[in-house]
PDB file as gemmi writes it, atoms N, CA and C in Angstrom:
CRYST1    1.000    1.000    1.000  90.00  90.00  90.00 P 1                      
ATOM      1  N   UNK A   1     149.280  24.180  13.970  1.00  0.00           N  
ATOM      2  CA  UNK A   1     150.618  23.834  13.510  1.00  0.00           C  
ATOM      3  C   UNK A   1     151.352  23.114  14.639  1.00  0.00           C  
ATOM      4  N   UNK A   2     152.021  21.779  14.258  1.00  0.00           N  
ATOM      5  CA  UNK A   2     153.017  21.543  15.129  1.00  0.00           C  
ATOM      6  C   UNK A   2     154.046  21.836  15.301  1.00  0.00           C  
ATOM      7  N   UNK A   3     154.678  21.541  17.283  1.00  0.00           N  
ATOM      8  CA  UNK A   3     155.522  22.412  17.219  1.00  0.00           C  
ATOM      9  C   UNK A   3     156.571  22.518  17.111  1.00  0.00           C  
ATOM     10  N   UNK A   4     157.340  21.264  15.814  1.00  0.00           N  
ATOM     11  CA  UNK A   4     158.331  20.750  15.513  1.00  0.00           C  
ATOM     12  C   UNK A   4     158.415  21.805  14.246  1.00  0.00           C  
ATOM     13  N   UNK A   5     157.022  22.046  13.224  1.00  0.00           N  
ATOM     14  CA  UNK A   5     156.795  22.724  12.385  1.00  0.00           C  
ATOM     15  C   UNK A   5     156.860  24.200  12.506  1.00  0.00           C  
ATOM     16  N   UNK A   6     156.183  24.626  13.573  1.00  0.00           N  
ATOM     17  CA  UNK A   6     156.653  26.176  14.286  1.00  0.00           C  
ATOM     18  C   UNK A   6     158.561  26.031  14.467  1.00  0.00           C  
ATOM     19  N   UNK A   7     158.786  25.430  14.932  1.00  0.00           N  
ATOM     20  CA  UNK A   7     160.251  26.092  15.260  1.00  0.00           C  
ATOM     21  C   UNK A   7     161.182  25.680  14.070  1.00  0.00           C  
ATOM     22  N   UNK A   8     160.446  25.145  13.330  1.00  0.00           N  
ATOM     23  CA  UNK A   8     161.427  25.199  11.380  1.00  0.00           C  
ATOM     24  C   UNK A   8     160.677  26.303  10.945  1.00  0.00           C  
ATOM     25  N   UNK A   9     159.312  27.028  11.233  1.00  0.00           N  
ATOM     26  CA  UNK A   9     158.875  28.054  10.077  1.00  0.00           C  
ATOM     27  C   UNK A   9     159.479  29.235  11.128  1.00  0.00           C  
ATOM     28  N   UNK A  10     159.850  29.283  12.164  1.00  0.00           N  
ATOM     29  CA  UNK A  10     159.963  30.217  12.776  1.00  0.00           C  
ATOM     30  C   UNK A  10     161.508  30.470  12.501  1.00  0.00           C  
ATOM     31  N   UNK A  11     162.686  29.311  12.951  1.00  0.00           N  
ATOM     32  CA  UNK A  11     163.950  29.692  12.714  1.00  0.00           C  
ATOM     33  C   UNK A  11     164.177  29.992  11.030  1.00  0.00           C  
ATOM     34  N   UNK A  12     163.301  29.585  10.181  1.00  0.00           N  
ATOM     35  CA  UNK A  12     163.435  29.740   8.709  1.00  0.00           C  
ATOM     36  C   UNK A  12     163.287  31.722   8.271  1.00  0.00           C  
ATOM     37  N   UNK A  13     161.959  32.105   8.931  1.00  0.00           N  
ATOM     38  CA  UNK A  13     161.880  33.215   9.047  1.00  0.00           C  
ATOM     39  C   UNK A  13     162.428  34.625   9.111  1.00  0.00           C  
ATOM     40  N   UNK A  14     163.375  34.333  10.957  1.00  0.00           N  
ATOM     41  CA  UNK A  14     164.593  34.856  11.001  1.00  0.00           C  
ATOM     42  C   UNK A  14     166.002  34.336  10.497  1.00  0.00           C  
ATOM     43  N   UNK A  15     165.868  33.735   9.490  1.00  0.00           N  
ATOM     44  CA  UNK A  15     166.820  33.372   9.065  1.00  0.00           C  
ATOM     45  C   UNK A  15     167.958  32.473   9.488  1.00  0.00           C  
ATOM     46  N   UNK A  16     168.093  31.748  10.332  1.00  0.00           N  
ATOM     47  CA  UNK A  16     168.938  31.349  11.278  1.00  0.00           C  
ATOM     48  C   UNK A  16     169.161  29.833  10.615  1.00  0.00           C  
ATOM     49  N   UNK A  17     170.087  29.240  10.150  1.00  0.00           N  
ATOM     50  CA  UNK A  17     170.280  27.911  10.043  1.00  0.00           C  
ATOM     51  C   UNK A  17     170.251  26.900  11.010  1.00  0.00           C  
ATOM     52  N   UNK A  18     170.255  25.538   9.985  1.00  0.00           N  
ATOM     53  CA  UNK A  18     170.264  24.268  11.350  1.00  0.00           C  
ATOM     54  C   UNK A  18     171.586  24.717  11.878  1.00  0.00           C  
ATOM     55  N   UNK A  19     172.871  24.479  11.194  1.00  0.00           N  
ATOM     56  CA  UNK A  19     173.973  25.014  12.106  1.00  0.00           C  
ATOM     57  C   UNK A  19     173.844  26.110  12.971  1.00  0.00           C  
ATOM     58  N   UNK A  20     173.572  26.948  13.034  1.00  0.00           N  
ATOM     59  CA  UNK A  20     173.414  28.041  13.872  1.00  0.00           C  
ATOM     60  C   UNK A  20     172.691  27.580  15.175  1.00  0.00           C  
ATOM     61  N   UNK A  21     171.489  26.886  14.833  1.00  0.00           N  
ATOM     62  CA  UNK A  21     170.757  27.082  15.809  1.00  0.00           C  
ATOM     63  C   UNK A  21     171.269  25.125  16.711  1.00  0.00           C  
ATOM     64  N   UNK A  22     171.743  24.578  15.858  1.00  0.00           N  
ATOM     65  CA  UNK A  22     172.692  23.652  16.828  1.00  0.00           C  
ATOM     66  C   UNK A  22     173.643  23.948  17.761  1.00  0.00           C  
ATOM     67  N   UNK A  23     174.247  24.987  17.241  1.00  0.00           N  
ATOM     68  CA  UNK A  23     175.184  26.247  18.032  1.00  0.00           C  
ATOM     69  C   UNK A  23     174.952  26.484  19.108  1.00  0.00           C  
ATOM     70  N   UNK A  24     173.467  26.902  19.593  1.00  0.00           N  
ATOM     71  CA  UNK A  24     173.191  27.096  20.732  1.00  0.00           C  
ATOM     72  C   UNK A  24     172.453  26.303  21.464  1.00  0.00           C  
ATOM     73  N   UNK A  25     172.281  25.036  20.945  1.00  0.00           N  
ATOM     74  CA  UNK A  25     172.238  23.843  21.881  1.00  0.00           C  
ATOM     75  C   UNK A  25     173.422  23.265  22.126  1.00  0.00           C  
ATOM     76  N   UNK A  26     174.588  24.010  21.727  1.00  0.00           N  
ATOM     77  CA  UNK A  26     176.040  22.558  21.824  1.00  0.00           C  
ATOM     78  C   UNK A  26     175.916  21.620  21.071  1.00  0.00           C  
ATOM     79  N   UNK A  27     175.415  21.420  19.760  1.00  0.00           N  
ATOM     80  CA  UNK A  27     175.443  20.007  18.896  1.00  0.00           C  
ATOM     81  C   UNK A  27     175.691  20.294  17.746  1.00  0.00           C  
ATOM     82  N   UNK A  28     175.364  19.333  16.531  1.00  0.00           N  
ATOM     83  CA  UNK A  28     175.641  19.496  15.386  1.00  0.00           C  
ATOM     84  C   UNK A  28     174.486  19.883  14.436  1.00  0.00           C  
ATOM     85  N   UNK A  29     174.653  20.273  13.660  1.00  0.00           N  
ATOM     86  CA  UNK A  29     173.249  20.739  12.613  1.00  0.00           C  
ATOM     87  C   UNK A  29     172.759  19.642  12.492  1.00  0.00           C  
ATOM     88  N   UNK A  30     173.234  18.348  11.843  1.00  0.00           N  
ATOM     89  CA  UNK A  30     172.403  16.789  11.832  1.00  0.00           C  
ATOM     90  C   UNK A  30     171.392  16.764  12.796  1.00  0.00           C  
ATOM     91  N   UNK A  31     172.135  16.760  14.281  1.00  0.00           N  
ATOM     92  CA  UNK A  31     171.184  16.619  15.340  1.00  0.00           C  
ATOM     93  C   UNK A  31     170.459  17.213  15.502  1.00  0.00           C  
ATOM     94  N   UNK A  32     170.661  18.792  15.428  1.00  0.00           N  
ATOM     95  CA  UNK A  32     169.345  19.558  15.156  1.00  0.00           C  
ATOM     96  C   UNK A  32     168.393  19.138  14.080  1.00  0.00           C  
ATOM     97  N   UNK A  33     168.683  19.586  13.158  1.00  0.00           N  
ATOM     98  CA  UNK A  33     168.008  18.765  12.421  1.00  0.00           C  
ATOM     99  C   UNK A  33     166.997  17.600  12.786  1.00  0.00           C  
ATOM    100  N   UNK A  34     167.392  16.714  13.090  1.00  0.00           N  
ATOM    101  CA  UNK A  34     166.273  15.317  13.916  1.00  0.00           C  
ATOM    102  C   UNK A  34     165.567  15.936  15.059  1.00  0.00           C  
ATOM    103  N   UNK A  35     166.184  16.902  15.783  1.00  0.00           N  
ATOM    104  CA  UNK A  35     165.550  17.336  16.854  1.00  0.00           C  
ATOM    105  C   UNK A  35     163.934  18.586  16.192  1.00  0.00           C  
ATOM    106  N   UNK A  36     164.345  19.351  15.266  1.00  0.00           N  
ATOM    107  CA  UNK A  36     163.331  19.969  14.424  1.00  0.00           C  
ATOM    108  C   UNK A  36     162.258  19.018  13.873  1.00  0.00           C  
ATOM    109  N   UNK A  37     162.650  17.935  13.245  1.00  0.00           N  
ATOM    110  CA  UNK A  37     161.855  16.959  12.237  1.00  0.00           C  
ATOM    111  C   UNK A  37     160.657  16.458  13.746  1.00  0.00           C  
ATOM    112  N   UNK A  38     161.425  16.340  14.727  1.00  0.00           N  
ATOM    113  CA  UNK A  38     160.653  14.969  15.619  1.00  0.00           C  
ATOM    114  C   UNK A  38     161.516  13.793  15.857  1.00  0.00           C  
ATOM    115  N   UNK A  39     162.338  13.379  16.174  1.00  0.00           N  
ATOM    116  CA  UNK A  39     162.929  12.300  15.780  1.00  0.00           C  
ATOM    117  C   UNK A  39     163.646  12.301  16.899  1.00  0.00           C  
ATOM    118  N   UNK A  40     163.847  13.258  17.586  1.00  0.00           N  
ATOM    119  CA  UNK A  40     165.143  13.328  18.868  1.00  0.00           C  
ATOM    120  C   UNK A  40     163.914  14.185  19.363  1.00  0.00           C  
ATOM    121  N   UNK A  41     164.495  13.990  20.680  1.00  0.00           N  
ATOM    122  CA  UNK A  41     163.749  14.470  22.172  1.00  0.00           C  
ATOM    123  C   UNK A  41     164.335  16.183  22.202  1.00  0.00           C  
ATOM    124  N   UNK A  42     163.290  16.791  22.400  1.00  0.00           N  
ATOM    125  CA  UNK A  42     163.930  18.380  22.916  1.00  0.00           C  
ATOM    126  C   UNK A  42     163.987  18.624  24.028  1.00  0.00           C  
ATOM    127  N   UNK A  43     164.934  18.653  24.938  1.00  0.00           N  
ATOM    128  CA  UNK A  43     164.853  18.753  26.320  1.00  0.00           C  
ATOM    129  C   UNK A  43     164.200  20.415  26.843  1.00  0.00           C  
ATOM    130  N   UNK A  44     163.679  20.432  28.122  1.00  0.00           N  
ATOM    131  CA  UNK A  44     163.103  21.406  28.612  1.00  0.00           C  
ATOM    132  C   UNK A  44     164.056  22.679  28.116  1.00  0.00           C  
ATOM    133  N   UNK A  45     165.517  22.511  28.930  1.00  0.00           N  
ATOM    134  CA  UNK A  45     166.371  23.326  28.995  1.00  0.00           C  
ATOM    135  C   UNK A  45     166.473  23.580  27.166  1.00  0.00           C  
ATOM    136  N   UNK A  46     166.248  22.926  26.354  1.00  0.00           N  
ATOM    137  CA  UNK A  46     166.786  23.088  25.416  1.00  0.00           C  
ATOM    138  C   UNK A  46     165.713  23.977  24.705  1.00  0.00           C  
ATOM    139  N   UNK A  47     164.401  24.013  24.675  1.00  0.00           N  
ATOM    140  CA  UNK A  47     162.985  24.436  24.082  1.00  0.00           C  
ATOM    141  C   UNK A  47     164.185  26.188  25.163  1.00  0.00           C  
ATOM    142  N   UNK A  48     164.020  25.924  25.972  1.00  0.00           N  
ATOM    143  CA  UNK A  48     164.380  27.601  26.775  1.00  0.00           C  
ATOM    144  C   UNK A  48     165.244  28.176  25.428  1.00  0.00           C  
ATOM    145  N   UNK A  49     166.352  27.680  25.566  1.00  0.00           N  
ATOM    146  CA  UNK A  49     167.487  28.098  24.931  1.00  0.00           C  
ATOM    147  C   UNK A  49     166.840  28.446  23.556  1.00  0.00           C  
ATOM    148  N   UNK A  50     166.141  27.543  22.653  1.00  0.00           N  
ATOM    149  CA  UNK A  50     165.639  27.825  21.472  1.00  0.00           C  
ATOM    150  C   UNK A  50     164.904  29.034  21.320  1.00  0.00           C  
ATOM    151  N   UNK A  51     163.979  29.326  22.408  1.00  0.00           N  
ATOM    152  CA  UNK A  51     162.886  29.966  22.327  1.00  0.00           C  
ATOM    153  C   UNK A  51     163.756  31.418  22.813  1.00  0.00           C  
ATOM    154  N   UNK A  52     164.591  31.781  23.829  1.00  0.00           N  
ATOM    155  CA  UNK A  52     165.380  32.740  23.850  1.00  0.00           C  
ATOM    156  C   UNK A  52     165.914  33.249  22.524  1.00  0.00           C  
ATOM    157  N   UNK A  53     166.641  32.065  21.507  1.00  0.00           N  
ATOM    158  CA  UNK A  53     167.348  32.820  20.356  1.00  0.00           C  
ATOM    159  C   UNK A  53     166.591  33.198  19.453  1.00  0.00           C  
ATOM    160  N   UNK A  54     164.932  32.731  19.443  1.00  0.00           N  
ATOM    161  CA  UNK A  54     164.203  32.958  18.335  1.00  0.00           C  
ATOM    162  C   UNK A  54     163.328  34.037  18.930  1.00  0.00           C  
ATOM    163  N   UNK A  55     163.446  34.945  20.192  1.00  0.00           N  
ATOM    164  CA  UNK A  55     162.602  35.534  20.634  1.00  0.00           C  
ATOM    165  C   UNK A  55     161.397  35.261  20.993  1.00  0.00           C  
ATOM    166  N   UNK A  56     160.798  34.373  20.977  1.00  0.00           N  
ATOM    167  CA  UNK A  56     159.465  33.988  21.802  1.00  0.00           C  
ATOM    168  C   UNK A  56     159.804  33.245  23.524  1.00  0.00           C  
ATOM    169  N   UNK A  57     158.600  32.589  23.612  1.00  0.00           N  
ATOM    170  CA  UNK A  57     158.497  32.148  24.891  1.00  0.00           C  
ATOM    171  C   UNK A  57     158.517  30.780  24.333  1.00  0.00           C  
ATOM    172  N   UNK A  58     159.268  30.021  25.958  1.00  0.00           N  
ATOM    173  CA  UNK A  58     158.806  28.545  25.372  1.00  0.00           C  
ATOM    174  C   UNK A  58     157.938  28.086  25.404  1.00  0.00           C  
ATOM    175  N   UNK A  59     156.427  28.695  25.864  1.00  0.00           N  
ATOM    176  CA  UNK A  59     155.386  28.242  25.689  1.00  0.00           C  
ATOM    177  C   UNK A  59     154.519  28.548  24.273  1.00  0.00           C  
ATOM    178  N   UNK A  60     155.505  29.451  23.738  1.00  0.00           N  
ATOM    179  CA  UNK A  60     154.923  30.136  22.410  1.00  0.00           C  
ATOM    180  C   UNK A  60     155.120  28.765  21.115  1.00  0.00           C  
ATOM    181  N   UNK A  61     156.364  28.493  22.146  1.00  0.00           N  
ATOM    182  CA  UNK A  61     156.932  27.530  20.837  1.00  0.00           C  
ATOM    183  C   UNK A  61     156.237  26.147  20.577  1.00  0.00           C  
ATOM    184  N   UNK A  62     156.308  25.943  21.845  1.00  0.00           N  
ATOM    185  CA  UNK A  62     155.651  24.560  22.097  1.00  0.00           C  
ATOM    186  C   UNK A  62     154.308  24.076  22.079  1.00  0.00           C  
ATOM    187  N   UNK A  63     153.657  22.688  21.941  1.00  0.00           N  
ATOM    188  CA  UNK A  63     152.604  22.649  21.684  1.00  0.00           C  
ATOM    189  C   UNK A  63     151.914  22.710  23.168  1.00  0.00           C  
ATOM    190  N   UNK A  64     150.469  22.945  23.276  1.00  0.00           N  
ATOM    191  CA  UNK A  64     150.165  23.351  24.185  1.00  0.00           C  
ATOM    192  C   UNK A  64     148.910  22.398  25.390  1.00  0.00           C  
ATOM    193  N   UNK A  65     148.923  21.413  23.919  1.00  0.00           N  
ATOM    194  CA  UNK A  65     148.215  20.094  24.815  1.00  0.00           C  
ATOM    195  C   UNK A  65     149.340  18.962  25.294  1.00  0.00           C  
ATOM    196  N   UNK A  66     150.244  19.399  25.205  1.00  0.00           N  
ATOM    197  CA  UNK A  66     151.050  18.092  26.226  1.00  0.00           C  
ATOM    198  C   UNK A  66     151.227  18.556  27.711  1.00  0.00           C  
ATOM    199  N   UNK A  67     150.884  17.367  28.445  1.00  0.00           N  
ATOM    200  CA  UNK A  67     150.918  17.721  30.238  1.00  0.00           C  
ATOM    201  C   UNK A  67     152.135  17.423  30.783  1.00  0.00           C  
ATOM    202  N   UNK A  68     152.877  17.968  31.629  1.00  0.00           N  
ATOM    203  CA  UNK A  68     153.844  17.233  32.785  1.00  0.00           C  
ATOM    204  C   UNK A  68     153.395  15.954  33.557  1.00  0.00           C  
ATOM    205  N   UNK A  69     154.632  14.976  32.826  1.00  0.00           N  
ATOM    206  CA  UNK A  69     153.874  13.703  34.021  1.00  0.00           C  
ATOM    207  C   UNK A  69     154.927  13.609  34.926  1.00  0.00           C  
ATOM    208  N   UNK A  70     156.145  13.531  34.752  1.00  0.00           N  
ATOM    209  CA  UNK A  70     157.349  13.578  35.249  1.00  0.00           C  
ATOM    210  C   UNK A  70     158.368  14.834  36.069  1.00  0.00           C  
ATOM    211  N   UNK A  71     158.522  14.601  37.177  1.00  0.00           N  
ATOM    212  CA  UNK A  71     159.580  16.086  37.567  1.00  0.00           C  
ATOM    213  C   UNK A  71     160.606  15.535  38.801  1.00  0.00           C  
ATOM    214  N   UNK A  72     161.455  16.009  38.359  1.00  0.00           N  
ATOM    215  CA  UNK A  72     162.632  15.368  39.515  1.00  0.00           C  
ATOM    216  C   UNK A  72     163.747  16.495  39.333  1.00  0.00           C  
ATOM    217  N   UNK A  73     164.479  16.985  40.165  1.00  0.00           N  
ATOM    218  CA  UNK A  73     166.029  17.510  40.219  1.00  0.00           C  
ATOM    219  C   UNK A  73     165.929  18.429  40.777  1.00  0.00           C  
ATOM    220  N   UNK A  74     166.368  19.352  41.062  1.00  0.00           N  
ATOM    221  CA  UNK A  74     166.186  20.693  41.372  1.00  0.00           C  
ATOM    222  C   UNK A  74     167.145  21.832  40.946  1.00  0.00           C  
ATOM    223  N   UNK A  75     166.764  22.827  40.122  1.00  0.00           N  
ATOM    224  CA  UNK A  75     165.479  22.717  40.038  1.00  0.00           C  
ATOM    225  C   UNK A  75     164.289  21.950  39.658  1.00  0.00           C  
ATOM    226  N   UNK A  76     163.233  22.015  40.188  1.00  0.00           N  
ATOM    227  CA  UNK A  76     162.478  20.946  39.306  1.00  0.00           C  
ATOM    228  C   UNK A  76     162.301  21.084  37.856  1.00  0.00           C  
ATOM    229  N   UNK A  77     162.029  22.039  36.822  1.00  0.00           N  
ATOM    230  CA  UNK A  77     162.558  22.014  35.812  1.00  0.00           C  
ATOM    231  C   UNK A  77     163.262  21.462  35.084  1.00  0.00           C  
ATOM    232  N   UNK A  78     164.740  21.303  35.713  1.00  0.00           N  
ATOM    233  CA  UNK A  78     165.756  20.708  34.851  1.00  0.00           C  
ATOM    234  C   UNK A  78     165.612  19.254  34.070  1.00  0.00           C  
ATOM    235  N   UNK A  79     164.668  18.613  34.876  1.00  0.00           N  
ATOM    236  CA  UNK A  79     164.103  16.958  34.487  1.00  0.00           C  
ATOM    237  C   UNK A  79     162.853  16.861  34.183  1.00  0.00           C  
ATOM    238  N   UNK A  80     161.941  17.542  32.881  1.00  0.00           N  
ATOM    239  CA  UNK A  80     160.837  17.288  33.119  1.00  0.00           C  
ATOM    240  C   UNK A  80     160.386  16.807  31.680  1.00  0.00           C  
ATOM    241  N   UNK A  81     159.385  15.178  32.012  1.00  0.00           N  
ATOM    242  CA  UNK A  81     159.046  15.108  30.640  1.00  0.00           C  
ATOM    243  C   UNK A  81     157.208  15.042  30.375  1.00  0.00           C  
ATOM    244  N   UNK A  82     157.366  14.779  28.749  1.00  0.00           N  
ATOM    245  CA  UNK A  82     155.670  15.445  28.820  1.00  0.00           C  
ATOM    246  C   UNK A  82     155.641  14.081  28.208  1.00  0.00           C  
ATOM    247  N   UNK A  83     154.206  14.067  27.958  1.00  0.00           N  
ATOM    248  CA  UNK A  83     153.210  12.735  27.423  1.00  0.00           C  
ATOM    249  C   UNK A  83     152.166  13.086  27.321  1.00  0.00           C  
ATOM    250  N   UNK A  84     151.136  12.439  26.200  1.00  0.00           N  
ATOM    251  CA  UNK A  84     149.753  12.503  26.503  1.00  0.00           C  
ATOM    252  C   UNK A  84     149.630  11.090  26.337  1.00  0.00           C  
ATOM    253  N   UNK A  85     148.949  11.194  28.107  1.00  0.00           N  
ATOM    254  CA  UNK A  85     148.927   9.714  28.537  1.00  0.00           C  
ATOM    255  C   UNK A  85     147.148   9.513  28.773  1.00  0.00           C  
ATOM    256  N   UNK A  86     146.512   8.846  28.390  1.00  0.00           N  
ATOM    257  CA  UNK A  86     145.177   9.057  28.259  1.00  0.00           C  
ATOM    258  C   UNK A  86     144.699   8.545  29.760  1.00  0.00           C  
ATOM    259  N   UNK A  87     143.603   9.621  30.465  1.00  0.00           N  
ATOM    260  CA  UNK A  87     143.433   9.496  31.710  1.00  0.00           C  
ATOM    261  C   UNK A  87     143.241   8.000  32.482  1.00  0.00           C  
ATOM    262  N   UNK A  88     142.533   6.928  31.673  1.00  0.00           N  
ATOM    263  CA  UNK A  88     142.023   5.605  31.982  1.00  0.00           C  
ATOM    264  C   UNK A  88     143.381   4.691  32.068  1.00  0.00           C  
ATOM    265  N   UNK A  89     144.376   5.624  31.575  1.00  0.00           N  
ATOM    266  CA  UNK A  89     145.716   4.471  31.692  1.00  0.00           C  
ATOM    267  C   UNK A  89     146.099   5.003  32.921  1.00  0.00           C  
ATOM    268  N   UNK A  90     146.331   6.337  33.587  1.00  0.00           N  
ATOM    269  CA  UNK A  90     146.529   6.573  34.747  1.00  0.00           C  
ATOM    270  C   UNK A  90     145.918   6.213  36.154  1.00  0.00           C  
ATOM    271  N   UNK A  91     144.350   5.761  35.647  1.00  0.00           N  
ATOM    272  CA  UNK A  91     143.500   5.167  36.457  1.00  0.00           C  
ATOM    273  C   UNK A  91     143.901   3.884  36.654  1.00  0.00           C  
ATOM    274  N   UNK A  92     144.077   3.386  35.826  1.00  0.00           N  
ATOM    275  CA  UNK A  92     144.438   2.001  36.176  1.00  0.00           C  
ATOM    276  C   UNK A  92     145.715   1.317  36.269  1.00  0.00           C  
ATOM    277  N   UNK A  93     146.658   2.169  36.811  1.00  0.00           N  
ATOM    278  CA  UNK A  93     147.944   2.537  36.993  1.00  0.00           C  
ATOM    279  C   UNK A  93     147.928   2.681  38.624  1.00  0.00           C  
ATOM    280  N   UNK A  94     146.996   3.457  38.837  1.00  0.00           N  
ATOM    281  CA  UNK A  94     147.039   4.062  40.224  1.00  0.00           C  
ATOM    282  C   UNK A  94     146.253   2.875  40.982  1.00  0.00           C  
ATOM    283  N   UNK A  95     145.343   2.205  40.468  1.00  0.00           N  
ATOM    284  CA  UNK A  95     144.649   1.281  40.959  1.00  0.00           C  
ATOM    285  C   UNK A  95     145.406   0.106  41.648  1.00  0.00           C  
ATOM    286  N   UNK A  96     146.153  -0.307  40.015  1.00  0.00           N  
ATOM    287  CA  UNK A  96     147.059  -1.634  40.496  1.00  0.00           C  
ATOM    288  C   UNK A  96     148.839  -0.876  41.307  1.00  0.00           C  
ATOM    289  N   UNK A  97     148.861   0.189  41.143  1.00  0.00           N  
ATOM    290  CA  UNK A  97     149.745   0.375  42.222  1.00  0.00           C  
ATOM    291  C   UNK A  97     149.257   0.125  43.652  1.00  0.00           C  
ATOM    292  N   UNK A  98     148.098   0.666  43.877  1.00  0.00           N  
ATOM    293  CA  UNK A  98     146.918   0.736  45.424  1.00  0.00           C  
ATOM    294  C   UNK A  98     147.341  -0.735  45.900  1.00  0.00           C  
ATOM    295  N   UNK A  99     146.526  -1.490  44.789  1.00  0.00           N  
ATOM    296  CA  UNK A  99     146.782  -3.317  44.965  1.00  0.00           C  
ATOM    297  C   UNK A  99     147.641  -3.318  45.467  1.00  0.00           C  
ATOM    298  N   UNK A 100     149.039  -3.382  44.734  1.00  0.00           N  
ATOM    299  CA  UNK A 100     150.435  -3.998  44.962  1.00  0.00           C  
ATOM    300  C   UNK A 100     150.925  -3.651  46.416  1.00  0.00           C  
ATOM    301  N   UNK A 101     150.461  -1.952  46.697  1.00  0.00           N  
ATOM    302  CA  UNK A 101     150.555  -1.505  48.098  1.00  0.00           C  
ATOM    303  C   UNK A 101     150.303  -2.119  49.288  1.00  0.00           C  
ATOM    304  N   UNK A 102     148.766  -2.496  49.232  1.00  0.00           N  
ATOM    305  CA  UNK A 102     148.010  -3.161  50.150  1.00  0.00           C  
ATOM    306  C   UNK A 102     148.570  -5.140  50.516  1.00  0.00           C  
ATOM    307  N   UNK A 103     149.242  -5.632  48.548  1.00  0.00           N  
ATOM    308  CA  UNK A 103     149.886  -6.765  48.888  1.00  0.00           C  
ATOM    309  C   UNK A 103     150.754  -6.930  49.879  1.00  0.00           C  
ATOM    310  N   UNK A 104     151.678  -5.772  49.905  1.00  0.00           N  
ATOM    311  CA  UNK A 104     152.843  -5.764  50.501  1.00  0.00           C  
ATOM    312  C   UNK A 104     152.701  -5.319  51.646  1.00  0.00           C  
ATOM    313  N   UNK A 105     151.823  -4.689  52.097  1.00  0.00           N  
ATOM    314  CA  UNK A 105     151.175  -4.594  53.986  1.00  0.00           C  
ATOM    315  C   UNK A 105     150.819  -5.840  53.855  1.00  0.00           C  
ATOM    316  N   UNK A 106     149.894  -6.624  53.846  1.00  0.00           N  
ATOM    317  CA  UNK A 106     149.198  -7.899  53.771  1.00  0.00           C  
ATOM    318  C   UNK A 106     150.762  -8.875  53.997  1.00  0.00           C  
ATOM    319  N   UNK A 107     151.904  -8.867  53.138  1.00  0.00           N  
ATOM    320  CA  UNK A 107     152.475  -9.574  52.863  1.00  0.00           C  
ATOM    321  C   UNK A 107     153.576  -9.059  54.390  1.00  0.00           C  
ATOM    322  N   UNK A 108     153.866  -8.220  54.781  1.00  0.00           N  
ATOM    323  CA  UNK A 108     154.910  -7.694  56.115  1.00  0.00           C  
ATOM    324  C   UNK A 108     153.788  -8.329  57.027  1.00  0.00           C  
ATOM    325  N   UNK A 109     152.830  -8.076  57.330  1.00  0.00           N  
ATOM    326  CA  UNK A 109     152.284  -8.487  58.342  1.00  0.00           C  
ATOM    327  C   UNK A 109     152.638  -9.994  58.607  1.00  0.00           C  
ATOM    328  N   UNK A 110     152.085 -10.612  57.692  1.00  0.00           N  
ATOM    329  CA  UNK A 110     152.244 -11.981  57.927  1.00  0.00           C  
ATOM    330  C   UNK A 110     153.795 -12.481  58.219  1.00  0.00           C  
ATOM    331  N   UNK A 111     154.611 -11.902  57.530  1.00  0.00           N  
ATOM    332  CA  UNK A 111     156.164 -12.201  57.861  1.00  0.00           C  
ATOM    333  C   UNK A 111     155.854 -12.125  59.024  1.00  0.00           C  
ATOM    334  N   UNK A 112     155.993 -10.704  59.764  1.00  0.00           N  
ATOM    335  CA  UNK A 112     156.180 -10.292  61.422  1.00  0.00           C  
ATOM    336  C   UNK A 112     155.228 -11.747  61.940  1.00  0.00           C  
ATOM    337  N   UNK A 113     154.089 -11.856  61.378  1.00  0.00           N  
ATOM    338  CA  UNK A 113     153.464 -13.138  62.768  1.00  0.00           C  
ATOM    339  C   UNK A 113     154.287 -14.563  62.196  1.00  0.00           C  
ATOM    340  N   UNK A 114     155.179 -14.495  61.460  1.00  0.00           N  
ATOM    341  CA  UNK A 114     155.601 -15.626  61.109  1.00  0.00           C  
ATOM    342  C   UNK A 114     157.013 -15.812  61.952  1.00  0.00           C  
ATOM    343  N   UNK A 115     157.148 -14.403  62.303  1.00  0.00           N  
ATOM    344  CA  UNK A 115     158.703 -14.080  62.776  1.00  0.00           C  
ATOM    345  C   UNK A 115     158.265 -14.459  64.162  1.00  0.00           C  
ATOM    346  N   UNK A 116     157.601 -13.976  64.887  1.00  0.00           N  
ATOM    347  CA  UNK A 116     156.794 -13.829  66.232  1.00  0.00           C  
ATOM    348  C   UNK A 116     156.436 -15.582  66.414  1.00  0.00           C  
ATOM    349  N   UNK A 117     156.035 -16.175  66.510  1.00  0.00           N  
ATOM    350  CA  UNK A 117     156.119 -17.519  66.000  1.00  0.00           C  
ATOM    351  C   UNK A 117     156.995 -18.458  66.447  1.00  0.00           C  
ATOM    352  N   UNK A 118     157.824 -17.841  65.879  1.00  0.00           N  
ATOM    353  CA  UNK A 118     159.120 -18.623  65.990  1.00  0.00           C  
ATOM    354  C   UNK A 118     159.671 -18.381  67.438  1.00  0.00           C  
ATOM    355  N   UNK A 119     159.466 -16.984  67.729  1.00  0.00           N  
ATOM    356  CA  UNK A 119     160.619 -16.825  68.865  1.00  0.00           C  
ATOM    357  C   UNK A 119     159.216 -17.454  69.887  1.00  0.00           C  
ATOM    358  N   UNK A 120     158.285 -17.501  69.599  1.00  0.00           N  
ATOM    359  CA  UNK A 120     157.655 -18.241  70.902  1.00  0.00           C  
ATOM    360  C   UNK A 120     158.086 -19.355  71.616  1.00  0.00           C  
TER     361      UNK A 120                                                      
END                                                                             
């Protein structure tokens, strides 16, 4: 089951409406709403908050093949997003970052002997 589908069969269960459970994100039932369907982003902090009012864990709630690619703030938590990013795109991500790295040594060096040069 997905886990847009878990947290509509689950808040349906205990009974809890979209209003209600917008309630304790700070928004409106609409938005919940899109946020249940898939359609809006569930933030970390927000899966917590959900998973507190419905009694599970947020790992209970959530699906369990998406990875962390992203983390920044501190806590680190507070900013974190998921993806399934297929490994060969990360490979070759990391590759042509390496490149671009090595351009830009390649590319300072030559400035500095270009700079050096001059003041001769």
């Amino acid at each position: 089951m997905k886990t847009h589908e878990r947290l509509k069969k689950l808040r349906k269960q205990l009974g809890f409406s979209q209003a209600q459970m917008g309630k304790i994100l700070g928004t409106d039932a609409s938005n919940y709403s899109r946020k249940e369907r898939g359609e809006v982003k569930i933030y970390l902090d927000e899966w917590e908050k959900l998973a507190k009012a419905l009694g599970v864990s947020p790992g209970d709630l959530r699906d369990h093949e998406v990875k962390p690619f992203f983390q920044s703030g501190n806590p680190p938590s507070d900013h974190m997003g998921y993806a399934n990013i297929p490994t060969f795109i990360l490979e070759t991500q990391k590759k042509y970052i390496e490149k671009l790295e090595q351009e830009n040594r390649d590319l300072i060096k030559e400035n500095n002997k270009l700079k050096n040069s001059e003041v001769s």
